[in-house]
C-alpha positions as CSV (number, residue, x, y, z in Angstrom):
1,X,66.3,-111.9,-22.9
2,X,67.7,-113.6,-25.4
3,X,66.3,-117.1,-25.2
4,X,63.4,-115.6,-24.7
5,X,63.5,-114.0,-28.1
6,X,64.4,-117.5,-29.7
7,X,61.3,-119.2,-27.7
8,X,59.5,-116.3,-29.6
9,X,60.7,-116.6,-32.8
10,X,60.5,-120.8,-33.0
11,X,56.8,-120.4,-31.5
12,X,55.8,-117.9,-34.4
13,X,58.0,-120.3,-37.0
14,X,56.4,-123.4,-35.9
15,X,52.9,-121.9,-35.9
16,X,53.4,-120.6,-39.8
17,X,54.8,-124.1,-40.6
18,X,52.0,-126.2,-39.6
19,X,49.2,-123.8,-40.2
20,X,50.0,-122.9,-44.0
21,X,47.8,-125.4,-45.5
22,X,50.7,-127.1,-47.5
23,X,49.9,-130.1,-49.4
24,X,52.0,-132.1,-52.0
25,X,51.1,-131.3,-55.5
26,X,51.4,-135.1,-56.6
27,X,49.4,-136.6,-53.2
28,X,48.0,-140.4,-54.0
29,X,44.8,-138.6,-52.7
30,X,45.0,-136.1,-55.9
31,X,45.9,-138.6,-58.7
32,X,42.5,-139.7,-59.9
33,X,43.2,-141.6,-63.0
34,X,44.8,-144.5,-64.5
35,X,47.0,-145.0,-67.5
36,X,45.4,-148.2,-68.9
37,X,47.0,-148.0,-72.8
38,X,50.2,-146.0,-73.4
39,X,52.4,-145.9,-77.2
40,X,55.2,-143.6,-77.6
41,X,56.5,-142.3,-81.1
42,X,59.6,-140.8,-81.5
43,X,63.1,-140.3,-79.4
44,X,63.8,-143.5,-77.4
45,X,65.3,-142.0,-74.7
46,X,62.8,-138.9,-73.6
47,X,60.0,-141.4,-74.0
48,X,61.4,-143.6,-71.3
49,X,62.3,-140.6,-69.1
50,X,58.5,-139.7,-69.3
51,X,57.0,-143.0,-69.4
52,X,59.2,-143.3,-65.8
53,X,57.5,-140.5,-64.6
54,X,53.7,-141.6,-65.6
55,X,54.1,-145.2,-64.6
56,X,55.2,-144.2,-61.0
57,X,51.6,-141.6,-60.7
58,X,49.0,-143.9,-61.5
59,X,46.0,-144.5,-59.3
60,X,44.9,-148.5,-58.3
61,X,41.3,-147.0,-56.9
62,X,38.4,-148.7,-58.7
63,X,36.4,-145.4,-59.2
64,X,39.1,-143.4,-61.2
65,X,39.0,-142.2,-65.0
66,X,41.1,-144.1,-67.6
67,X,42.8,-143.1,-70.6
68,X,44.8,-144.4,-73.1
69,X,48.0,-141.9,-74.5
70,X,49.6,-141.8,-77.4
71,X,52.4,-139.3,-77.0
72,X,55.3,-137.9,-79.9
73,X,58.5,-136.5,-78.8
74,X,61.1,-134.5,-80.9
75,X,64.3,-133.4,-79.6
76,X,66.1,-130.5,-81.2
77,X,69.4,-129.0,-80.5
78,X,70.4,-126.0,-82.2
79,X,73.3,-123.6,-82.3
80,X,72.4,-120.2,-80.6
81,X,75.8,-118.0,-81.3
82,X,79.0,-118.9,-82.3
83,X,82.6,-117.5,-81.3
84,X,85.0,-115.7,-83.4
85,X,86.3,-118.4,-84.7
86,X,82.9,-120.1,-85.7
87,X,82.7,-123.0,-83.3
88,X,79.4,-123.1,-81.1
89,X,79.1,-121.5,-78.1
90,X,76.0,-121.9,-76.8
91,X,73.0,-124.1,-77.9
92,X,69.0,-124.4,-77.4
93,X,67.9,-128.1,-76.2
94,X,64.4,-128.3,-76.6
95,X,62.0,-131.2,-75.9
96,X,58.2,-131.3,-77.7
97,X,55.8,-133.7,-76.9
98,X,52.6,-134.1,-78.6
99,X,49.8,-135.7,-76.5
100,X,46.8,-137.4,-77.7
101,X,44.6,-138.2,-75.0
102,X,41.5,-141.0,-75.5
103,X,39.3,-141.1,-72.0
104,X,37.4,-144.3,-70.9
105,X,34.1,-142.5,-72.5
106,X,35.3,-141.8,-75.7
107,X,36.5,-138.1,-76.0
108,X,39.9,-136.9,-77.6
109,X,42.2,-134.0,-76.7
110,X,45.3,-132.6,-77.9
111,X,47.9,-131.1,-76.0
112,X,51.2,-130.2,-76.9
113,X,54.5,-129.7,-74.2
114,X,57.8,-127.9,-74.5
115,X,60.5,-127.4,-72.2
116,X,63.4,-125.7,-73.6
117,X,67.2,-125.0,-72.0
118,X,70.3,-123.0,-73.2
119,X,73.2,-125.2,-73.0
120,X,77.0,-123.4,-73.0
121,X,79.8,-125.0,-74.6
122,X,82.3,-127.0,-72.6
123,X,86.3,-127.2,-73.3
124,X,85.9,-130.6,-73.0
125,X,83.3,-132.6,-75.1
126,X,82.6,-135.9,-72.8
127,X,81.4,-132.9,-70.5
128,X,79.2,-131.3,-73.2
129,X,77.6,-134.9,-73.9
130,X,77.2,-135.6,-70.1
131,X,75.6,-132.5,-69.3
132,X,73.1,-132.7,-72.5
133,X,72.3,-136.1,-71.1
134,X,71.5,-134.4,-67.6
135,X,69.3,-131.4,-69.5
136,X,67.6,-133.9,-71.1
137,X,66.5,-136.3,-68.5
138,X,65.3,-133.3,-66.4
139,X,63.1,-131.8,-69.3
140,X,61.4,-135.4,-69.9
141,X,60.9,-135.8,-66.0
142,X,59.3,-132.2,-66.3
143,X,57.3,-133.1,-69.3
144,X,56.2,-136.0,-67.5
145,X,54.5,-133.8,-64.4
146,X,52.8,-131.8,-66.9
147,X,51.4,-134.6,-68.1
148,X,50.2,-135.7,-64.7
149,X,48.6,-132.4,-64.1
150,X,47.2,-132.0,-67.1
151,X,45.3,-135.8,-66.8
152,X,44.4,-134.6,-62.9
153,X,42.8,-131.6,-64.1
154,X,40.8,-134.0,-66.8
């Protein structure tokens, strides 16, 4: 009775599984554009995080839509509350970019991205610093997919 109810359950599981219609967000098949000219302005750091992330998505079909970018980032941290004694306890990291988008035919559009994160204070400081480094690659790599799906849906 029992392996008969497992048979049951692993049929019904499989069936859900490869019947969903799941497809990758980022499939080659999707990515329909190239990134023939990109300048960055700004932090050093974030700019290669994203610039890692766009180089990687870039389409080498002949029939695709090119664009040149020309993306500024900030990076900001600030001091959300403090303890009694008036060190920091918690900050806000937050990343901007500003994208300026020039297509193969000419037209321009503008499109700003933010990520933020709340960062707690750490006893010890190397941790603080490793952690913000951490926080910081993530938001850039998420910065960077934006970008992608904002050029897909171009």
């Amino acid at each position: 009775m029992r392996r008969n109810f497992i048979n049951f359950i692993l049929i019904v599981f499989f069936t859900f599984v490869t019947n969903c219609g799941y497809t990758p967000l980022l499939n080659s098949d999707k990515i329909n554009f190239n990134i023939v000219d990109l300048n960055f302005e700004g932090d050093r750091k974030i700019n290669n995080y994203i610039e890692n992330s766009l180089r990687n998505q870039t389409s080498t079909k002949n029939e695709v839509k090119k664009f040149n970018l020309n993306i500024t980032s900030t990076y900001k941290k600030t001091i959300t509350n403090k303890d009694e004694s008036g060190d920091p306890k918690n900050y806000n990291l937050q990343i901007k970019a500003n994208v300026v988008v020039t297509s193969s035919d000419g037209q321009k559009s503008n499109n700003n991205f933010e990520k933020n994160i709340s960062l707690s204070a750490q006893d010890k400081k190397i941790d603080e610093r490793e952690l913000e480094k951490k926080y910081i690659k993530d938001l850039s790599e998420l910065i960077g997919k934006d970008i992608i799906f904002f050029l897909i849906n171009q």
